[in-house]
C-alpha positions as CSV (number, residue, x, y, z in Angstrom):
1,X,-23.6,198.3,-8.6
2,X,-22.4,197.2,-5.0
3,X,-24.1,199.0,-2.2
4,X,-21.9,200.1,0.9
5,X,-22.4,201.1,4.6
6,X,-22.5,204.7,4.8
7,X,-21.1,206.9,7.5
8,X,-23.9,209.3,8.8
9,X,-22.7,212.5,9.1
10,X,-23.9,212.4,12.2
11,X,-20.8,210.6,13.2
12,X,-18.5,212.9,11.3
13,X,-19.4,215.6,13.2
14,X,-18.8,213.8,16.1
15,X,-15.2,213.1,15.3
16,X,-14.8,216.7,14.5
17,X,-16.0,217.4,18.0
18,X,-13.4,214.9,19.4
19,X,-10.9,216.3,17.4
20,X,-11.2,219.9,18.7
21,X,-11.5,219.0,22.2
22,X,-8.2,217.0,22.0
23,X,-6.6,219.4,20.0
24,X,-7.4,222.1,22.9
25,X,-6.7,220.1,25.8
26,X,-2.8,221.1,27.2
27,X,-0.7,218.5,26.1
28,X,0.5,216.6,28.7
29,X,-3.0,216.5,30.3
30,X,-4.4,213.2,30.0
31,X,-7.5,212.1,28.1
32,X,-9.4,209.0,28.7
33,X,-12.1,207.6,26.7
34,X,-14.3,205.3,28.8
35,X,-17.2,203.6,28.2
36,X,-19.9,206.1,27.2
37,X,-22.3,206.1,29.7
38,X,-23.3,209.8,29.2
39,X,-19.3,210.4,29.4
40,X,-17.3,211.0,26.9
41,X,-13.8,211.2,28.0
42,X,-12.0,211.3,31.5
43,X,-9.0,213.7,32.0
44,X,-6.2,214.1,34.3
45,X,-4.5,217.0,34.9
46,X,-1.1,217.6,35.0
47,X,1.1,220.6,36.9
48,X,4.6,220.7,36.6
49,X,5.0,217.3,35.0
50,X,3.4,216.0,38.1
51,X,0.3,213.8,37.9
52,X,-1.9,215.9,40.6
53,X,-4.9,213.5,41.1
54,X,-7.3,215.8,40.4
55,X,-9.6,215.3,37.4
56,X,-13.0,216.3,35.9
57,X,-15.0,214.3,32.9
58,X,-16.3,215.5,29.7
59,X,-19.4,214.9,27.6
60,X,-19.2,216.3,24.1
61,X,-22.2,217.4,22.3
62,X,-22.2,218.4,18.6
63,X,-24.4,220.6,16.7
64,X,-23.8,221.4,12.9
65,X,-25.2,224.9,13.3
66,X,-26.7,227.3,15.4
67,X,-30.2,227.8,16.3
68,X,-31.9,230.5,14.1
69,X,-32.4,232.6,17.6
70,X,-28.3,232.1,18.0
71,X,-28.8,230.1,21.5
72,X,-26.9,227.0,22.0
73,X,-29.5,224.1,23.4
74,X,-28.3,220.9,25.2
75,X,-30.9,218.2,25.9
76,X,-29.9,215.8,28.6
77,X,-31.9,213.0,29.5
78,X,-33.0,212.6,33.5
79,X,-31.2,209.7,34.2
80,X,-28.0,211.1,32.9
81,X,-28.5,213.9,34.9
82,X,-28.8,212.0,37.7
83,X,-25.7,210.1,37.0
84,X,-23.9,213.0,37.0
85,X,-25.0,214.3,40.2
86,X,-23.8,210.5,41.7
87,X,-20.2,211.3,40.7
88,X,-17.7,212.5,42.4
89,X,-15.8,214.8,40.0
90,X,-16.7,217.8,37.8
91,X,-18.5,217.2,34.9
92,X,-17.7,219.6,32.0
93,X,-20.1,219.9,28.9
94,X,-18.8,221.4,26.0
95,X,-21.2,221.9,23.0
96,X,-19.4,221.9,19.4
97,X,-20.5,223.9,16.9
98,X,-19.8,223.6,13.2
99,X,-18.3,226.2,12.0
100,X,-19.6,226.9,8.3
C-alpha cells in the first residue's frame, strides 16, 4: 500500500483561523499576506470606498480548545516582540479558538 504526505492538523486549524479572520474582515478592506515573519497578514482600511492609508497587521494564533482554567494563552517569542515594537503600525493579535 502507497504511503502519502499527511496534512497535520496543525495546519488545518490554521486555515480555519485564516478563514474566520477573512470572513470577518469588512469587505472592501484589504488583506495582505506577506511573508511571515511573526505577521500574518497586512490590512488596509477602507472609508467610503476611499483607500485611507491607514493600516494595522495581524498575527493569527490558533488553539483547538481552551485551557482547562478557560484562559486563553499566547506565547510570543522575544525577538518577535521586539519586532513588533520596531514597526510602525498597530499590531493586532487575534487568538482562534476551535469551536467544538
Amino acid at each position: 500500500m502507497k504511503k502519502f504526505p499527511k496534512r497535520h492538523k496543525n495546519h488545518v486549524l490554521e486555515s480555519k483561523s485564516e478563514k474566520f479572520f477573512l470572513d470577518h474582515l469588512p469587505e472592501d478592506w484589504i488583506a495582505e499576506k506577506p511573508v511571515d515573519y511573526g505577521i500574518d497578514y497586512k490590512v488596509e482600511i477602507i472609508i467610503d470606498e476611499e483607500v485611507t492609508g491607514q493600516n494595522f497587521s495581524v498575527q493569527l494564533k490558533a488553539h483547538a480548545k481552551l485551557k482547562d482554567d478557560g484562559l486563553i494563552c499566547v506565547s510570543l517569542a522575544r525577538s518577535t516582540v521586539n519586532y513588533y515594537l520596531a514597526r510602525l503600525e498597530p499590531i493586532l493579535i487575534i487568538c482562534y479558538i476551535k469551536e467544538n
